[in-house]
Structure formats: structure tokens, C-alpha cells
N, C-alpha and C positions, 0 to 999 in steps of 0.2 A: 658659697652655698646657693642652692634653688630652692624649690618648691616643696623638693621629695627631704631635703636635709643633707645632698648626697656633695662631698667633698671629694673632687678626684685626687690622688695622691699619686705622684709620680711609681717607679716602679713596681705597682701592681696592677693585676689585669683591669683593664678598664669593664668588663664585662663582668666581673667578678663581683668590683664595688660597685656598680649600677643594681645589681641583684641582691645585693646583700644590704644596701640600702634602703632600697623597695622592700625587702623584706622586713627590714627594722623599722620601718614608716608604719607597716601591715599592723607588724605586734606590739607598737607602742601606741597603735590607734591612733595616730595623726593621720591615717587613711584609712578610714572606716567604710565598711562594707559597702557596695551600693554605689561609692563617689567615683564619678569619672577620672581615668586615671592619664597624665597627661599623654598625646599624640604623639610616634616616634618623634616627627616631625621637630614639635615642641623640646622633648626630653634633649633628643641630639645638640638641638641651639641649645639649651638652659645649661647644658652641661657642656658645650665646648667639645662635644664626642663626635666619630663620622655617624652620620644614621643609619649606615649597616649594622652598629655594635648598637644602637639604641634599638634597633629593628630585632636583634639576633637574644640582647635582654626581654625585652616585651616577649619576645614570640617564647624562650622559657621559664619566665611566668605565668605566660598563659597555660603550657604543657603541664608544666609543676601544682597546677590550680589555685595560683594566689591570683590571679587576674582571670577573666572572663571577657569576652566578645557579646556585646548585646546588640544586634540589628537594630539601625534607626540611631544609637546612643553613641556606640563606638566600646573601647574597653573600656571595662570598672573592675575595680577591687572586690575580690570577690570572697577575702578571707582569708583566715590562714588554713590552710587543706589538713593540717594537721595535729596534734594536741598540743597546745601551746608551750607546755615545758619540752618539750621535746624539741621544738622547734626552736624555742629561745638559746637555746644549748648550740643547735646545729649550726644558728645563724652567728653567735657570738666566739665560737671556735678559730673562724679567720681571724680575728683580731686578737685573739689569744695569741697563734700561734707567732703573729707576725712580735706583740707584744715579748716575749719568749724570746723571739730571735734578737729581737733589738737589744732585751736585757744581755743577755750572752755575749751579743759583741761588744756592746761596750765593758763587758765584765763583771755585771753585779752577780752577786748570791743569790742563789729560791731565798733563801732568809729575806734579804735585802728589797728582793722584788713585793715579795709578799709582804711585809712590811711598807712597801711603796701602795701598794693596794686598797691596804686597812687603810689607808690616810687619807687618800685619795675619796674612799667609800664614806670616811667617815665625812668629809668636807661636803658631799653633794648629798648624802642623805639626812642631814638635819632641815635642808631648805626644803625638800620633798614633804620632809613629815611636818613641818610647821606650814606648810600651802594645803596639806589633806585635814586641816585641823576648822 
């Protein structure tokens, strides 16, 4: 893991998880609006990536309007460009879908997954909700 939270995992795009990590940094406000956001430079070492594909993520983020160019500072986070359920949905969809494949091959049932879920959900949202207390 780095800075941003982003774990590369073998067979998927590396430019894909870079973006989609940055994005889930974005909407869980562990990089909040304003905060410099690291240098390709930087991102490429911390994650072990060529700095074309750290260069080729940043550059759309910046397109997309979750990061910003500020002269003198460099990029920052600039937010999420768009309503946040909306966007939680769009960003959490890759890991669905990979989720989904994974079940299928090894063979479980929607029952079985979905059941895998609940449990899963229930085990990490009792610590959420006794830390908001």
C-alpha cells in the first residue's frame, strides 16, 4: 500500500486501479479538497508503475475534474465533479464486476455470494458505527 491506499493487483489495468483508487481516496475524504496531490513522479515510485501510466492517470483526473492544476502549487484534489451517490456507484462497479467473476469461477450461487456480503458487511460495520459513537 502507499499514500493514496492503492494496491496494484496483478491482472488488471494498472491505469484503471490507479483511477479508481484516487477516486475512492476522493469520496472517502482521505483526500480532501485543496490537498496536494502526489507528483507523477512520486505516484510512479510509490506504486512500482512506469510514469507514462502515472502521468496518463493524473492527466484523467484532471480531464474528468477530480484533480486541478494550480500554478506555483502543482495538482490538488479538487473534489468529486459529481453527486456523490452517483459517483460511489460508478466508482464501486469495477470491483463488483471483478467480484462477480471471481464468484462464478470458482462456482458459488448469487445466494451464496450475497450471503458472503451480508457477513462481510456486517463484520466491518459494527466497528464504523461504535468509532461514530
Amino acid at each position: 500500500m502507499n499514500s493514496l491506499g492503492i494496491k496494484i493487483r496483478p491482472g488488471l489495468s494498472i491505469f484503471d486501479q490507479v483511477v479508481s483508487g484516487a477516486q475512492k481516496a476522493i469520496l472517502s475524504k482521505e483526500l480532501e479538497k485543496g490537498q496536494p496531490f502526489p507528483s507523477v513522479r512520486s505516484l510512479g515510485a510509490d506504486l512500482k508503475i512506469h510514469p507514462n501510466t502515472a502521468h496518463k492517470a493524473v492527466q484523467y483526473l484532471i480531464q474528468e475534474k477530480w484533480l486541478e492544476v494550480q500554478p506555483g502549487i502543482g495538482t490538488v484534489v479538487a473534489g468529486c465533479p459529481r453527486k456523490p451517490s452517483e459517483t460511489r456507484r460508478y466508482v464501486i462497479e469495477q470491483d463488483v464486476a471483478t467480484l462477480v467473476t471471481e464468484a462464478r469461477r470458482v462456482g458459488l450461487e448469487l445466494e451464496e455470494l450475497v450471503d458472503s456480503i451480508r457477513k462481510s458487511w456486517s463484520k466491518t460495520a459494527k466497528p464504523l458505527e461504535e468509532s461514530a459513537r
